[in-house]
N, C-alpha and C positions, 0 to 999 in steps of 0.2 A: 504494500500500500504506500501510495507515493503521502510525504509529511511534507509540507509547505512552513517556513516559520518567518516571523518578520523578517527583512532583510534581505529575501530570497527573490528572485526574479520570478515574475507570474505567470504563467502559463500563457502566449496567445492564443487565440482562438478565433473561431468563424463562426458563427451563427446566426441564425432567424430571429426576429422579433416577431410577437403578434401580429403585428404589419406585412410581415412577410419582406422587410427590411433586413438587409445583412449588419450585422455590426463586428469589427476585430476589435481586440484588446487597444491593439497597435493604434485603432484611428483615436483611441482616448489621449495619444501623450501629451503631455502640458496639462493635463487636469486629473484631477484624484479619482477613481471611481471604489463607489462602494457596492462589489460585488457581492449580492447576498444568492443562495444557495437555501430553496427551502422546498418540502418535499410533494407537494399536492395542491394545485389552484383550485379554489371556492372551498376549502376546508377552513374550519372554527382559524387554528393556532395562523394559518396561512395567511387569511384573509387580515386577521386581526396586524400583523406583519406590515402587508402590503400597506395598511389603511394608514399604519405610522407613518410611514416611509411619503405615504401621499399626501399627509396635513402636515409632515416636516419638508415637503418639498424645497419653501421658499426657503429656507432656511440652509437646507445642505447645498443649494445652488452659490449661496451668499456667499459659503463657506470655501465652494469651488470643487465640491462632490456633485459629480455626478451619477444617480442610484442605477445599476443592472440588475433585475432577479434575472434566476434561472431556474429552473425545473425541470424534470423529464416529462413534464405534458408536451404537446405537440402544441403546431402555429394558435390551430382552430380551438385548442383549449384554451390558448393564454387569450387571444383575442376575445372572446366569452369575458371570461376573468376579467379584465383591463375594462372591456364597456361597462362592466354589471359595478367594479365598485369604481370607476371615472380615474384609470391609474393614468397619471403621465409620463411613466417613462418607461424602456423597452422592457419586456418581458423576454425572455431570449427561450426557447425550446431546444430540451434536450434529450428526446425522445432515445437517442443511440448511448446516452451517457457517455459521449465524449468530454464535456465539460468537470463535470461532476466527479468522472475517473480523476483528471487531472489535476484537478483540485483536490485531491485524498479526501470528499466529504460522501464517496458511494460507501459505507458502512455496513457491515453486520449491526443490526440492532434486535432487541428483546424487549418482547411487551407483553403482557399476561402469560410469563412461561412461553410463548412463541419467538423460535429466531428466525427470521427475515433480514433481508437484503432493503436499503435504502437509504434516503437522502438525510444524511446529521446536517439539519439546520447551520448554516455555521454564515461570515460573512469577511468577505477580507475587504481591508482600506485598502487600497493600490496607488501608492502617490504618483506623482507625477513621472519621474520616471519609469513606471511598470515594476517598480518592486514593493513585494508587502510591505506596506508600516504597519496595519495592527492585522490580528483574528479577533472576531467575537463569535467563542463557538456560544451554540443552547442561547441565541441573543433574547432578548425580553419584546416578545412579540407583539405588544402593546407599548410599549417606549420604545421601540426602535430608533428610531433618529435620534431621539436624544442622546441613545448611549452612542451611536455614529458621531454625536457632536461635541461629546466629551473628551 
């Protein structure tokens, strides 16, 4: 399992938006992004997530963040997702778990005695030059931004 720690260069990538928009790591340089990594679009803990991250918008813009989820739903899931609670910014689909391999946040996890395969909540700062400066794994999914702002 690949371990990421601050300091370490980020993974690029290619991927889809809701939109059907391509976005790379790479087109982000000169600004921070806060790649967040969470397991299921229109679920309680998810939504809850997203909804921070959307009333902290102006706020992490100010700051010079700007927010990517990702998921293994596909385009047509996230775009659902993005209309129903009015998200503004990319949702990226990771249907093949390209992203999420790379990032070490595909997990073995256990939930009432059941072990299953999936996505640990986790979100990395990426400064400006494409390497970690922080992880928030298990992030507080109803304060989000603000602990991205601390």
């Amino acid at each position: 399992m690949i371990t990421l720690n601050p300091g370490d260069q980020a993974p690029d990538f290619t991927a889809q938006d809701q939109s059907g928009q391509t976005h790379r790591l790479s087109d982000y340089r000169g600004q921070r992004v806060a790649l967040y990594f969470y397991p299921k679009d229109d679920t309680p803990g998810c939504t809850a997530q997203a909804c921070s991250l959307r009333d902290g918008e102006a706020q992490l813009k100010a700051a010079g963040i700007q927010v990517l989820g990702v998921s293994p739903d596909d385009v047509a899931s996230h775009q659902k997702f993005a209309e129903k609670f009015e998200l503004p910014f990319p949702l990226l689909a990771d249907p093949e778990r390209q992203l999420t391999e790379a990032y070490g946040v595909w997990q073995e996890k256990k939930n009432y005695g059941r072990t299953y395969w999936g996505v640990a909540r986790t979100t990395f700062l990426i400064d400006a030059e494409g390497r970690v400066e922080r992880i928030i794994r298990r992030p507080d999914t109803k304060n989000h931004a603000e602990q991205l702002l601390k």
